[in-house]
Jmol script that loads the backbone (N, CA, C; Angstrom):
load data "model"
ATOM      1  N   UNK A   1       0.302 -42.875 -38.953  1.00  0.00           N
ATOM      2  CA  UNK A   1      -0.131 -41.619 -38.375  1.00  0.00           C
ATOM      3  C   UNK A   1       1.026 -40.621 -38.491  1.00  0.00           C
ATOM      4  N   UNK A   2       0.555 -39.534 -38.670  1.00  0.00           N
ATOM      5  CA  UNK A   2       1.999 -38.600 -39.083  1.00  0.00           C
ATOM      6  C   UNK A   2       2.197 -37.622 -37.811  1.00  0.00           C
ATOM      7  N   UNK A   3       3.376 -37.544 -37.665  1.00  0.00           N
ATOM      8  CA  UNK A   3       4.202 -37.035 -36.406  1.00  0.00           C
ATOM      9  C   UNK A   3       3.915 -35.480 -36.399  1.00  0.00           C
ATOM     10  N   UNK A   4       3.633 -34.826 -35.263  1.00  0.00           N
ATOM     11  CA  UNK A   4       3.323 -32.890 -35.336  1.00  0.00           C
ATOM     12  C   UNK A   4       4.017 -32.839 -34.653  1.00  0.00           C
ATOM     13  N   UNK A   5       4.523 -31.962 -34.970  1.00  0.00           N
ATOM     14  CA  UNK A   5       5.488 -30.930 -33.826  1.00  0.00           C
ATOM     15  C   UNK A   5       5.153 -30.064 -33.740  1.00  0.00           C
ATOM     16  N   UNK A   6       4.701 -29.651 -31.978  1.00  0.00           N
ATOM     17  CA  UNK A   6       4.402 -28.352 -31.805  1.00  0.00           C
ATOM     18  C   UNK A   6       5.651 -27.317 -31.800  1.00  0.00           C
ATOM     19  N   UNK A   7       4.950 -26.351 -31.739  1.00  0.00           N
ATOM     20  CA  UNK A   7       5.611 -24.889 -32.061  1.00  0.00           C
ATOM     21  C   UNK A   7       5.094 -24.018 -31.405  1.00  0.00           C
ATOM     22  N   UNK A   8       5.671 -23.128 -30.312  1.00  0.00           N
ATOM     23  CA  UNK A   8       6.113 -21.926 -29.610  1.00  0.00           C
ATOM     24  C   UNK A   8       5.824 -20.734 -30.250  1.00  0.00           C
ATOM     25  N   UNK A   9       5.451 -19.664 -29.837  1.00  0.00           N
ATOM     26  CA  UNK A   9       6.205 -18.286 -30.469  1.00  0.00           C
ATOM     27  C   UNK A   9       8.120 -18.663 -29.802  1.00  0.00           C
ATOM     28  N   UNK A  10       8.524 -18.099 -30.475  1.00  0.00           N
ATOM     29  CA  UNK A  10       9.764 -17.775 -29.444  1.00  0.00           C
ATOM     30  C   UNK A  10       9.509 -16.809 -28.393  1.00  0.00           C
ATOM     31  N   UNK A  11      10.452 -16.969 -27.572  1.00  0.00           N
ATOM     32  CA  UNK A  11      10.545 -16.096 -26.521  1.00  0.00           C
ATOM     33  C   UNK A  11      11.896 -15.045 -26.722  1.00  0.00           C
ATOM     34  N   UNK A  12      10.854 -13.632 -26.094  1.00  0.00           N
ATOM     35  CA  UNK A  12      12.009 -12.804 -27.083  1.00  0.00           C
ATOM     36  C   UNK A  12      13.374 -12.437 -26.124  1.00  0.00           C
ATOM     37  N   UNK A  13      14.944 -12.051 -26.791  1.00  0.00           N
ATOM     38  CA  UNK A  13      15.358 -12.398 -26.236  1.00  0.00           C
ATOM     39  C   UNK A  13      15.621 -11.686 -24.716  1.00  0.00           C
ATOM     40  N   UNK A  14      16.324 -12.520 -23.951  1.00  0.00           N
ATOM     41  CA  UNK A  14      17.012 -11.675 -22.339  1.00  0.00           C
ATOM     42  C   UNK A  14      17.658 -10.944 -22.403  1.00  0.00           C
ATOM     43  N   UNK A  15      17.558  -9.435 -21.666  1.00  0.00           N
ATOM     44  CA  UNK A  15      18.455  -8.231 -22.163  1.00  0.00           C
ATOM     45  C   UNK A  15      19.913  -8.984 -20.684  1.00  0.00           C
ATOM     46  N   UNK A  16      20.779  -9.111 -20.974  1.00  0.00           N
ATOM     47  CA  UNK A  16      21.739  -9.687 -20.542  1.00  0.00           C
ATOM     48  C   UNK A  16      22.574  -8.088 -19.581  1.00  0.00           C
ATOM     49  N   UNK A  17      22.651  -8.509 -18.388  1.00  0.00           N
ATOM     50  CA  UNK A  17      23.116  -7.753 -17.652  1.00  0.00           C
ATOM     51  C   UNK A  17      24.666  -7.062 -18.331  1.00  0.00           C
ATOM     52  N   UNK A  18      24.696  -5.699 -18.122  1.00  0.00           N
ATOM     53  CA  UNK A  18      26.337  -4.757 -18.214  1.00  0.00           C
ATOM     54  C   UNK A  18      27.343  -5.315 -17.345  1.00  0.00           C
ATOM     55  N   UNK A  19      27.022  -5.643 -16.024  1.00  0.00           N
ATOM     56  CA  UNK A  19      27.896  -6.222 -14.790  1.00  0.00           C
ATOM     57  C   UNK A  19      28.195  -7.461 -14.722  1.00  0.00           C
ATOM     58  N   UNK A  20      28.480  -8.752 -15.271  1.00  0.00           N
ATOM     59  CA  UNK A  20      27.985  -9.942 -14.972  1.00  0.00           C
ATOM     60  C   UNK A  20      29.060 -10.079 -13.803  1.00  0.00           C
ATOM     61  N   UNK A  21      30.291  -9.863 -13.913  1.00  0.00           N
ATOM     62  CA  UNK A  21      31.501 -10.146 -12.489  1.00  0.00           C
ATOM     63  C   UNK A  21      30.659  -9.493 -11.480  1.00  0.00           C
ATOM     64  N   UNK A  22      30.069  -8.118 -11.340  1.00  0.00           N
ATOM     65  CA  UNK A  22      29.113  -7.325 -10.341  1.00  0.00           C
ATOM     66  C   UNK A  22      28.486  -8.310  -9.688  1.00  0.00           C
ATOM     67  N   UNK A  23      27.373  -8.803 -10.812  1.00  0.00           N
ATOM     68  CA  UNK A  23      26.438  -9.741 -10.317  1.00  0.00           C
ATOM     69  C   UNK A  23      26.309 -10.908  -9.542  1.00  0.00           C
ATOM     70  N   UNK A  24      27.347 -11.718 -10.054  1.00  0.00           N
ATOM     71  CA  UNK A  24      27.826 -12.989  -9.255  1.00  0.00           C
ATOM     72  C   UNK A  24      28.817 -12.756  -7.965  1.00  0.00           C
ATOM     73  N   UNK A  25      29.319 -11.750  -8.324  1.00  0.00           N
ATOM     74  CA  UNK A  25      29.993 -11.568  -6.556  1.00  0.00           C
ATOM     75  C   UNK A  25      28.584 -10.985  -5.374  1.00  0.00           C
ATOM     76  N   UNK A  26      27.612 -10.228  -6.159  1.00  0.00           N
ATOM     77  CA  UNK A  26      26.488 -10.016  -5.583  1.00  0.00           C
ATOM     78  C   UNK A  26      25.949 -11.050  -5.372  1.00  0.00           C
ATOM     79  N   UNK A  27      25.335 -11.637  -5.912  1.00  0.00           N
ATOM     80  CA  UNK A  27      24.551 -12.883  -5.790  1.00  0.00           C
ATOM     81  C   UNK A  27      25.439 -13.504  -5.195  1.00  0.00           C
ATOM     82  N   UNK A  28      26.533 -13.878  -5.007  1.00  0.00           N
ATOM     83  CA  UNK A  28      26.951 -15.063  -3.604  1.00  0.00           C
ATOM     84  C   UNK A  28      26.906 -14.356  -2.292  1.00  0.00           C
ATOM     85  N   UNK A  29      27.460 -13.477  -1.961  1.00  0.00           N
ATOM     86  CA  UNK A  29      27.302 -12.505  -1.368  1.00  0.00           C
ATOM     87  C   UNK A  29      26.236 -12.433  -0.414  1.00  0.00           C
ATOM     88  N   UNK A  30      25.211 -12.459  -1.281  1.00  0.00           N
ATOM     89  CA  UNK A  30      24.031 -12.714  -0.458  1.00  0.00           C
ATOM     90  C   UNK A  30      23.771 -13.961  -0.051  1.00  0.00           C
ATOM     91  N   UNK A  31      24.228 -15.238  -0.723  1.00  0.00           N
ATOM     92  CA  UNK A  31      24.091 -16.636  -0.183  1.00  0.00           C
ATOM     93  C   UNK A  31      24.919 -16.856   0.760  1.00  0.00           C
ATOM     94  N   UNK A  32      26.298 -16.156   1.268  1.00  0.00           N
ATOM     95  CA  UNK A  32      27.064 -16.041   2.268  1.00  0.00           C
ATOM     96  C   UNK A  32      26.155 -15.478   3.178  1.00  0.00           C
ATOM     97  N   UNK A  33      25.812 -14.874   3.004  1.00  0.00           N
ATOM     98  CA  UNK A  33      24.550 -14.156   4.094  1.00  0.00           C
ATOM     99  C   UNK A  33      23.438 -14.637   4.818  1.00  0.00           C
ATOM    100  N   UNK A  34      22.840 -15.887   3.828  1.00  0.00           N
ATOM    101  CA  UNK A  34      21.878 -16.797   4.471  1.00  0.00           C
ATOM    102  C   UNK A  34      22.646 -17.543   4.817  1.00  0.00           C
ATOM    103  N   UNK A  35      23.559 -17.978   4.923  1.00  0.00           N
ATOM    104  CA  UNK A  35      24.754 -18.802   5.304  1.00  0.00           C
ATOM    105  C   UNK A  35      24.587 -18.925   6.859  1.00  0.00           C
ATOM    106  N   UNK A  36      25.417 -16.928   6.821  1.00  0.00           N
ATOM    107  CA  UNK A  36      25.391 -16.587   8.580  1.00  0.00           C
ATOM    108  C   UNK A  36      24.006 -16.603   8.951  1.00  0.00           C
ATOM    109  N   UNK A  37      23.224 -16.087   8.386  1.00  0.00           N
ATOM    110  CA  UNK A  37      21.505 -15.845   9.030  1.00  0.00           C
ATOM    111  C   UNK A  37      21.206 -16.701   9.137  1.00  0.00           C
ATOM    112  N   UNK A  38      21.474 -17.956   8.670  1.00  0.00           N
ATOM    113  CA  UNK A  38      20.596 -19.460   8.938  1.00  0.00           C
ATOM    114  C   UNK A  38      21.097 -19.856  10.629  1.00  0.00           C
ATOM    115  N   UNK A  39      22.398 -19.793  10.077  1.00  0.00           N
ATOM    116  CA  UNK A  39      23.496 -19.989  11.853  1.00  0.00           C
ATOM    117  C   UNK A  39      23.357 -19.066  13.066  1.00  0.00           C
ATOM    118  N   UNK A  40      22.502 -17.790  12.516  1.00  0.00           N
ATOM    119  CA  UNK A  40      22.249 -17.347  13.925  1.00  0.00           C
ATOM    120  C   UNK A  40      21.105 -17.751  14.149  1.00  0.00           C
ATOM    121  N   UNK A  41      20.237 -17.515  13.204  1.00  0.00           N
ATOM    122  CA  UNK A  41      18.597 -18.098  13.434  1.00  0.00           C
ATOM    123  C   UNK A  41      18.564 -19.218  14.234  1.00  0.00           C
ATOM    124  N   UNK A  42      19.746 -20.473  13.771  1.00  0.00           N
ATOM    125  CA  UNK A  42      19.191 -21.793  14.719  1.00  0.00           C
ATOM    126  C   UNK A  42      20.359 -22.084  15.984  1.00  0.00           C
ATOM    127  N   UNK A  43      20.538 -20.745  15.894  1.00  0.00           N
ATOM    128  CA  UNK A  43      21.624 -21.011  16.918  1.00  0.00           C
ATOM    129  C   UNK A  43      23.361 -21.781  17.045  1.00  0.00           C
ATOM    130  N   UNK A  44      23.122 -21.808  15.584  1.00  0.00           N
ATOM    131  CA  UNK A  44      24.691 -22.422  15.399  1.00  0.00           C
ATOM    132  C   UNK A  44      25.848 -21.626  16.104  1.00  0.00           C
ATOM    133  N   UNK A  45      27.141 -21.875  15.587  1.00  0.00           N
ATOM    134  CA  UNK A  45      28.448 -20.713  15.771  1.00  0.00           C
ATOM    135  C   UNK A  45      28.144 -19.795  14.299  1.00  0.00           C
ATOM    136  N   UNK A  46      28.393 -18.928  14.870  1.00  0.00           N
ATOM    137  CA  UNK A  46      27.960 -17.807  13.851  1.00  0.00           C
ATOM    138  C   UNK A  46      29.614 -17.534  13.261  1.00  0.00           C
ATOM    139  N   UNK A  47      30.650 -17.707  14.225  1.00  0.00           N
ATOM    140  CA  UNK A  47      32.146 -17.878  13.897  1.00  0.00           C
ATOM    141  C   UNK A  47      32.284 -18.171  13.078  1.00  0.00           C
ATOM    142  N   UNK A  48      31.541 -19.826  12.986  1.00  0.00           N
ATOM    143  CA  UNK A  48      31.851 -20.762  12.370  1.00  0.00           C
ATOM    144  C   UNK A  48      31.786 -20.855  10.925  1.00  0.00           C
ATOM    145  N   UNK A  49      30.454 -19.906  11.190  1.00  0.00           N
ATOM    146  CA  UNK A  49      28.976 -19.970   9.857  1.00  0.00           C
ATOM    147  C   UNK A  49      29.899 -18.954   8.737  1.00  0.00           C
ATOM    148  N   UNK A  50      30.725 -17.650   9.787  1.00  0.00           N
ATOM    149  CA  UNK A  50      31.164 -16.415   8.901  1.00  0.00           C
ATOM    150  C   UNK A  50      32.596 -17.211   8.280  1.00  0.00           C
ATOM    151  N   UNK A  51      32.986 -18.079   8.933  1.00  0.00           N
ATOM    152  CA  UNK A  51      34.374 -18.705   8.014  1.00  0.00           C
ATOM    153  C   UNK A  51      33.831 -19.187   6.617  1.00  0.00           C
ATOM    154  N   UNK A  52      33.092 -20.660   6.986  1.00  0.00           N
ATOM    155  CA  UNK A  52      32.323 -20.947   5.981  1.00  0.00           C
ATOM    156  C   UNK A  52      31.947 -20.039   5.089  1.00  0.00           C
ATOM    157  N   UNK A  53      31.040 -19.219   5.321  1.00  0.00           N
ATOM    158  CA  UNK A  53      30.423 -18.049   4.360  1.00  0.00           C
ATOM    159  C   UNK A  53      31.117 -17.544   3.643  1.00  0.00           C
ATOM    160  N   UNK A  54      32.221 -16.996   4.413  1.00  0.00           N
ATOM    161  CA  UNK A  54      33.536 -16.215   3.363  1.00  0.00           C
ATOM    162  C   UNK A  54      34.366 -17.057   2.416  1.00  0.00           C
ATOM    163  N   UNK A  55      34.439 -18.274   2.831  1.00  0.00           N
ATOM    164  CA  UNK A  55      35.633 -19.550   2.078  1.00  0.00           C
ATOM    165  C   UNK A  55      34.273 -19.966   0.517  1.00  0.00           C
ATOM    166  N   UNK A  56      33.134 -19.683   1.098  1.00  0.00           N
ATOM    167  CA  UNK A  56      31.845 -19.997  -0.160  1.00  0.00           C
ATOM    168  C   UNK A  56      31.936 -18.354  -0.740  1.00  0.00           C
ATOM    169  N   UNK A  57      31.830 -17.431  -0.555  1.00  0.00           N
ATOM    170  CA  UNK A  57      32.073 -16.391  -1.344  1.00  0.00           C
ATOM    171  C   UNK A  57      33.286 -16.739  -2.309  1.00  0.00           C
ATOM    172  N   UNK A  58      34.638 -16.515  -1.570  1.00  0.00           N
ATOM    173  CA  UNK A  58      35.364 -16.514  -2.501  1.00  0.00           C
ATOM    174  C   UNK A  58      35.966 -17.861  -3.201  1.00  0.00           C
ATOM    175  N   UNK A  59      35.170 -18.978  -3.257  1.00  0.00           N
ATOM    176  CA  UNK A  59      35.231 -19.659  -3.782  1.00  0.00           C
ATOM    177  C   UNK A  59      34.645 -19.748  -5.135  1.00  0.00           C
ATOM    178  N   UNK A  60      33.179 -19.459  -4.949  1.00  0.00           N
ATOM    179  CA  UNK A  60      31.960 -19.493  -5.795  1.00  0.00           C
ATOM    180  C   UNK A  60      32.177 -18.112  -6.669  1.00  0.00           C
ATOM    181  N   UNK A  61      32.680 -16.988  -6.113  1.00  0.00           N
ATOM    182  CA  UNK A  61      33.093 -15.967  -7.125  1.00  0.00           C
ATOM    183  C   UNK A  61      33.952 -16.165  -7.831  1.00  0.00           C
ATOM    184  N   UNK A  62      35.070 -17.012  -7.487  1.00  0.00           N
ATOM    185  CA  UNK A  62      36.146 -17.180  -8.073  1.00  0.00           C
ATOM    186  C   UNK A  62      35.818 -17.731  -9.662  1.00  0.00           C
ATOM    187  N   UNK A  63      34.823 -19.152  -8.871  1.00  0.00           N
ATOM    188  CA  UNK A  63      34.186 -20.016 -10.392  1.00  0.00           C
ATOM    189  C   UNK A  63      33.568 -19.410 -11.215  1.00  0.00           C
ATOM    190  N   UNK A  64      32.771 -18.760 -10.602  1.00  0.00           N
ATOM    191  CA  UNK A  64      31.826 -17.547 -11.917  1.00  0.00           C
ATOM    192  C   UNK A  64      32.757 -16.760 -12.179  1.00  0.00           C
ATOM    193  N   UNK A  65      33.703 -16.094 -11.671  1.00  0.00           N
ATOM    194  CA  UNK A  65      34.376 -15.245 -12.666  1.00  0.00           C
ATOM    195  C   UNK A  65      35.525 -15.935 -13.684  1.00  0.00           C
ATOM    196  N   UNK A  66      35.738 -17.104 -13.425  1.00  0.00           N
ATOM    197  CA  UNK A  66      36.769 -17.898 -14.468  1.00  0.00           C
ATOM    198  C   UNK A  66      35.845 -18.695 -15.644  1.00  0.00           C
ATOM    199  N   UNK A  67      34.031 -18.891 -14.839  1.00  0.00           N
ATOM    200  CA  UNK A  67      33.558 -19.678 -16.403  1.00  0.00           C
ATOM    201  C   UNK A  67      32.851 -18.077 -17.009  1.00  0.00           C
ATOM    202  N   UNK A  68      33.040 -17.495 -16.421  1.00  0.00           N
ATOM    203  CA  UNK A  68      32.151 -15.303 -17.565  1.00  0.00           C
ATOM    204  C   UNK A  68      33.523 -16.002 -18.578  1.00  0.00           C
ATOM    205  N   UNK A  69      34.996 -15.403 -17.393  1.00  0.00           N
ATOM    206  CA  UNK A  69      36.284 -15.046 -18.589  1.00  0.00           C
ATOM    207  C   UNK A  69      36.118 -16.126 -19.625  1.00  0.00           C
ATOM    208  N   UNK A  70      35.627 -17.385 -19.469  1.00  0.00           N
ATOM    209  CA  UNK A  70      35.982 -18.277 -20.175  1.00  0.00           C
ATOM    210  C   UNK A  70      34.925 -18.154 -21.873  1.00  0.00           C
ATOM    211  N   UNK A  71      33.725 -18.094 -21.223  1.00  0.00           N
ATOM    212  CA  UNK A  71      32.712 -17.550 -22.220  1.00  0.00           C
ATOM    213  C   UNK A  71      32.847 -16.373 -22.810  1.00  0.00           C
ATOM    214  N   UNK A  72      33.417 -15.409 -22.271  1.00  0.00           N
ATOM    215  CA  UNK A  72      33.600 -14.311 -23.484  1.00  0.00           C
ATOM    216  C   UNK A  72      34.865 -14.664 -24.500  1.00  0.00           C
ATOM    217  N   UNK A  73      35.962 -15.554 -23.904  1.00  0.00           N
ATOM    218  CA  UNK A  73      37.087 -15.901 -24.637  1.00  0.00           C
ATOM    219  C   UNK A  73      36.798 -16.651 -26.064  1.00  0.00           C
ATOM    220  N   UNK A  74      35.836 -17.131 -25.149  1.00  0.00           N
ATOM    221  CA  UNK A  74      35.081 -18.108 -26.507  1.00  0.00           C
ATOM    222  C   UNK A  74      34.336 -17.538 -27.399  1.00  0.00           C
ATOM    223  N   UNK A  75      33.403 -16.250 -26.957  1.00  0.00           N
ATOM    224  CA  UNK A  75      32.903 -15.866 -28.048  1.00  0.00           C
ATOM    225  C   UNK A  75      33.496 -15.210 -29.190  1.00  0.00           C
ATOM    226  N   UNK A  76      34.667 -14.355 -28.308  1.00  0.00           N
ATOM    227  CA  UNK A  76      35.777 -13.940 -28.937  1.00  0.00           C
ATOM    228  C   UNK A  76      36.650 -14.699 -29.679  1.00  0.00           C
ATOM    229  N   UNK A  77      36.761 -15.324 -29.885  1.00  0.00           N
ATOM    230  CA  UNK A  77      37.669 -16.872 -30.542  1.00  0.00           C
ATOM    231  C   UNK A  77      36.141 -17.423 -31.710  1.00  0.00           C
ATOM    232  N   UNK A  78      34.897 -17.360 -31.642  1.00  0.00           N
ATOM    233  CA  UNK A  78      34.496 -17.362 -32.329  1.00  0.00           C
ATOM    234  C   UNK A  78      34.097 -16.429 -33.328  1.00  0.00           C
ATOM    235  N   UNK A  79      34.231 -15.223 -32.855  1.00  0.00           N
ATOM    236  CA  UNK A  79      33.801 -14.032 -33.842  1.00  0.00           C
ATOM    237  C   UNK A  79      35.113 -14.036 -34.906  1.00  0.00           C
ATOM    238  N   UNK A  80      36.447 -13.966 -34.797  1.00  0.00           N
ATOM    239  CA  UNK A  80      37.482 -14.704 -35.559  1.00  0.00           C
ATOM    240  C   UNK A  80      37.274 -15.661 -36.490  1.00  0.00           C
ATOM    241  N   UNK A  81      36.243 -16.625 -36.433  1.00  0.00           N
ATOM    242  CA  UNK A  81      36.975 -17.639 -36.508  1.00  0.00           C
ATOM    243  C   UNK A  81      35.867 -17.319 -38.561  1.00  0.00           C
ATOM    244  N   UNK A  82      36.752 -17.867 -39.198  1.00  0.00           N
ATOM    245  CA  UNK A  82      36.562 -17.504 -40.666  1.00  0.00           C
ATOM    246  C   UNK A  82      34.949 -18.401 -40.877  1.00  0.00           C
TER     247      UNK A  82
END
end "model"
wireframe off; spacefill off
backbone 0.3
color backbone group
């Protein structure tokens, strides 16, 4: 019996954000936020919740902004490369 492979249209491509450092400090930003909102909602320390929250911001921004630098380094190192 002979093997088919289906086939897709492609999907066309993702217009890729101008901001990406913008974005990911945004986007945690806001997960620091449900962070505290979860901790007041159930009554946690909200103290507690805003340490946490802030030590996950600038943690999680930190990582997205060292794997962006890392991926453009690379693309850059590939557009070079013969």
């Amino acid at each position: 019996m002979a093997r088919r492979i289906l086939r897709w249209p492609s999907a066309p491509p993702v217009a890729r954000s101008g901001h990406p450092y913008r974005d990911a400090a945004l986007l945690h930003a806001a997960l620091a936020g449900l962070i505290v909102a979860f901790a007041w909602l159930s009554g946690g320390s909200t103290g507690k919740a805003l340490v946490v929250a802030l030590a996950y911001l600038v943690a999680a921004t930190a990582w997205s902004w060292f794997r962006l630098h890392q991926r453009r380094r690379r693309a850059a190192a590939a557009e070079h490369e013969p």
